[in-house]
N, C-alpha and C positions, 0 to 999 in steps of 0.2 A: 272464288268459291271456297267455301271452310266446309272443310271434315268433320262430320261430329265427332267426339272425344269418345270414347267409350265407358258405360256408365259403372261405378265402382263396383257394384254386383258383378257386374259382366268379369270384370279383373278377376274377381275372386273364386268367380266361376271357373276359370280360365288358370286357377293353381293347380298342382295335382293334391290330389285326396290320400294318395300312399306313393310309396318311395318309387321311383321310375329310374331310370338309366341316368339320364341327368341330374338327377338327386344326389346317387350315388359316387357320378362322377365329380360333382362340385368339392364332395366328403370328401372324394382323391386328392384333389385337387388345393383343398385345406390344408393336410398332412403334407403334401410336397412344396407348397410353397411354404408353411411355417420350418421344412427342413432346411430350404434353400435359403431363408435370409437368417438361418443359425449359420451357412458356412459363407454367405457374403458377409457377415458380420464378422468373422473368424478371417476372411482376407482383408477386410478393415484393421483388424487389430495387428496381422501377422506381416504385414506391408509400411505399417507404423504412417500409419492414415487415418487413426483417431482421431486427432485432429486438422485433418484435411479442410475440415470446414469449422473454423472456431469458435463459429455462432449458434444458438439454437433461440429456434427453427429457423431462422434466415442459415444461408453459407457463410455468408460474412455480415457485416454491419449494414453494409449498403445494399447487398443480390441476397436473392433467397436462393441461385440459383451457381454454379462454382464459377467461378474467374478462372482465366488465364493463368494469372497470378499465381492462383492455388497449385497450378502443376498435373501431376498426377495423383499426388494424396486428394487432393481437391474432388476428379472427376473418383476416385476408389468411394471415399466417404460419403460423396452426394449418390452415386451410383444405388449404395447400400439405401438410402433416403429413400429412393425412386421406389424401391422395388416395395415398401409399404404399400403405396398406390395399389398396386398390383394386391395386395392381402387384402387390403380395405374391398376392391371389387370382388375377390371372389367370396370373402366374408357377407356380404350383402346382397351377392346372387343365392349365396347358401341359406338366407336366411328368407329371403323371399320364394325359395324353390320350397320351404316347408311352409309357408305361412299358412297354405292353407289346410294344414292338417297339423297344427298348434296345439288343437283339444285332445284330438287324438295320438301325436304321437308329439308329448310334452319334452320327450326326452330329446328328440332332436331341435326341438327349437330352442332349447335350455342351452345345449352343448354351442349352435351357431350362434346363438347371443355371445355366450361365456369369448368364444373366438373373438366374435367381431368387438366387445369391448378390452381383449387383450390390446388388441392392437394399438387404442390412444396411451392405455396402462404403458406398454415399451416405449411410443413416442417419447413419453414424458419421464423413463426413467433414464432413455436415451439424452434428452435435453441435460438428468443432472449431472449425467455423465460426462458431457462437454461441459457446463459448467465447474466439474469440478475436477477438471481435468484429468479426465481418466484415472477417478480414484477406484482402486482394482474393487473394495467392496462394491462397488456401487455396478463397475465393470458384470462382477461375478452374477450381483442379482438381475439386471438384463438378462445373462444365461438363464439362470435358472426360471424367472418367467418364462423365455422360450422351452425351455423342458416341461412346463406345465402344460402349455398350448400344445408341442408335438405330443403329448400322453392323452391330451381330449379332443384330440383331433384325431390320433389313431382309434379311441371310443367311438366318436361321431363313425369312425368309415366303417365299425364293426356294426354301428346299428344302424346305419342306409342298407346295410345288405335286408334287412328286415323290411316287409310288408308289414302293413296295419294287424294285418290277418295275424300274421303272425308275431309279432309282437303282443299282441293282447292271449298269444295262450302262454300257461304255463306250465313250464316245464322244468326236470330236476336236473341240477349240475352237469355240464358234460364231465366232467373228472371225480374220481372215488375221492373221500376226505382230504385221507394224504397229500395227494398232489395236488389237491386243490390249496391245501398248505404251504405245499414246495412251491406254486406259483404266487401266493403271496409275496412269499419271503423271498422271491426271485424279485419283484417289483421292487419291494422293500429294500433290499441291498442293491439294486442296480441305481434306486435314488440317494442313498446315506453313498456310492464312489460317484455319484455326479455329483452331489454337495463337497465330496472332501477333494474330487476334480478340480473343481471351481478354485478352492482354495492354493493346490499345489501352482496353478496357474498363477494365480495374485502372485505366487513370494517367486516366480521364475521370470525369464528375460522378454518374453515379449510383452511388451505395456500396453503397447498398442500407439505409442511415440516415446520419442527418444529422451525426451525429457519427464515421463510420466511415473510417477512413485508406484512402488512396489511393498507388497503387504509387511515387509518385514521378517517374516517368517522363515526359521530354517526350512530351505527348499526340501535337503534329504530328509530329515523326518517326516513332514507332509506329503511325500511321494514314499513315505512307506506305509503311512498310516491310511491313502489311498490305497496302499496294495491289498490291503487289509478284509476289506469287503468283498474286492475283485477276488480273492481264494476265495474266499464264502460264497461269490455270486457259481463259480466255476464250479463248484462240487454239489452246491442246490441243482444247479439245472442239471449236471451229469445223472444226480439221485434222480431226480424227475423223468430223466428221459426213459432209465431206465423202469422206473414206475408205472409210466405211460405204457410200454411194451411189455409189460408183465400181465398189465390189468385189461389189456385187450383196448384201451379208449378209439375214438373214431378216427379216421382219416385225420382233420381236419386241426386236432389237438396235438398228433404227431406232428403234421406239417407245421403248426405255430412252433414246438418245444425244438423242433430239427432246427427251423433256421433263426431260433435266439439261441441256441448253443454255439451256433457257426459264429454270428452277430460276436457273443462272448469272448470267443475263440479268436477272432480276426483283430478285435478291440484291445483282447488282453497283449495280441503278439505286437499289436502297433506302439500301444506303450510302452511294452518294454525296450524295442529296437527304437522307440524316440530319446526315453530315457539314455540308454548307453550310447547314445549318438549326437547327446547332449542336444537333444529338442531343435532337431532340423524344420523350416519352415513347411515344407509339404508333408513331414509326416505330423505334423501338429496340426493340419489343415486336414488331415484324411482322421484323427483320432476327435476331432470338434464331430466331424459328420458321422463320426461311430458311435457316440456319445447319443446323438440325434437319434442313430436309427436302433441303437441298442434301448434306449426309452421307448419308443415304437413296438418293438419286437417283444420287452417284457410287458408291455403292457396289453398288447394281442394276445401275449398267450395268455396271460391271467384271464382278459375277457372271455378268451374261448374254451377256457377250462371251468370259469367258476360262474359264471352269469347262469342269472334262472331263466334265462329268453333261449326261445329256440334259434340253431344253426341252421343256415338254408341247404337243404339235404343229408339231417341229422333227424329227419323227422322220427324216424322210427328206431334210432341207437338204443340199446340198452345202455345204462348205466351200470356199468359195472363197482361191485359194491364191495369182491374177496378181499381188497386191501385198504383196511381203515388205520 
């Protein structure tokens, strides 16, 4: 005896029409898994298991899959492989949880597209990466793709909290000018000390293996010229915070500016005591994941300070205006 199939109507019938629980948790779910293979990637590079599997996309010439042989760089490097798997599924439940509300709320079908085509985008800068033997440029832009995907995937989680409803009203800035300013230019300088992160990284000791070239670059100047932003990042959000409590802004915009100033605060202490500790393996492994959530955190607060979409129980804030 065969089951009838059910008929594509029925499928489509059977999406939801606005953001639901599981919507929103797939959005989580985006965000935490592009954070987690920024820091198995980072035990890849910091275990000197880049090339644990010599081949791309096989492991080796002969297994797609690690050998014995390979040891433990072997299982660290395919490990990292694996957990793509894992992004590719929740990428394509995220994009079939919106499907059917594509017309209506464009913006999330845009954002899980953009996700689920990161993913082959890293495969294959990953692939030139072993092919070219962990050249650090090449290393760096791996990263920083991944800082693209955690910045629109903390977007996506901002706009699943949104209903249809409410996303189709419109509404004026949660934050007065200024700080809407100051959150820019928090974004903005949290990305120019991940770009010049990237680089302090190339000219320093982990390659990610032991025979892998290194950018060249004097290390101390490049880790000053990173510190560089990171004082501009610290004294923006300080200005901001206190802008936010001058100006009266809602709950919601204090809670984003509180915990990207902690974010800042905890990121700037770890690089410094890595630096003068000449870049021990776990606190380089704990400054990759601050990196992640410091991208995250500025870019939450920006969302929830300067977007013209309403916040869910922000319906009736005033905008306060006394400080332009």
């Amino acid at each position: 005896m065969t089951l009838p199939l059910p008929s594509p109507s029925r499928l489509r019938d059977a999406l939801p029409r606005t953001t639901t629980p599981v919507v929103r948790r797939l959005a989580v779910a985006s965000l935490v898994s592009q954070i987690a293979i920024v820091v198995t990637g980072g035990a890849v590079r910091l275990t000197a298991s880049g090339l644990g599997c010599p081949e791309w996309p096989r492991c080796t010439a002969d297994s797609i899959v690690t050998t014995p042989e390979m040891g433990f760089h072997g299982v660290v490097e395919f490990g990292n492989r694996l957990l793509t798997f894992v992004l590719v599924i929740i990428a394509v439940a995220m994009i079939v949880a919106v499907l059917g509300m594509r017309r209506d709320r464009k913006d999330l079908f845009r954002l899980s597209v953009a996700l689920f085509l990161g993913i082959p985008a890293q495969a294959v800068i990953g692939g030139i990466t072993v092919w070219t033997d962990l050249n650090p440029w090449v290393v760096g832009l791996h990263f920083i793709v991944s800082m693209v995907l955690v910045a629109l995937a903390t977007v996506l989680v901002n706009r699943a909290r949104l209903t249809t409803e409410q996303y189709r009203e419109q509404r004026a800035p949660a934050a007065p000018p200024l700080l809407r300013r100051l959150l820019v230019a928090a974004t903005v300088l949290t990305s120019i000390a991940v770009l010049l992160g990237v680089v302090v990284t190339g000219s320093g000791p982990h390659a990610g293996d032991h025979g892998a070239a290194r950018n060249g670059l004097d290390a101390l100047l490049v880790t000053r010229l990173h510190a560089l932003p990171v004082y501009l990042l610290v004294a923006t959000v300080a200005l901001a915070v206190v802008v936010a409590y001058r100006s009266g802004v809602h709950a919601k915009l204090r809670k984003a500016l509180m915990m990207l100033a902690v974010v800042v605060l905890v990121q700037g202490a770890i690089g410094y005591t890595q630096h003068f500790l000449h870049l021990p393996v776990v606190l380089v492994a704990l400054h990759m994941l601050g990196a992640s959530l410091l991208m995250a955190a500025a870019v939450h607060a920006q969302y929830t300070g300067t977007t013209a979409k309403p916040l869910p129980g922000t319906a009736d804030a005033r905008v306060p205006q006394a400080i332009a």
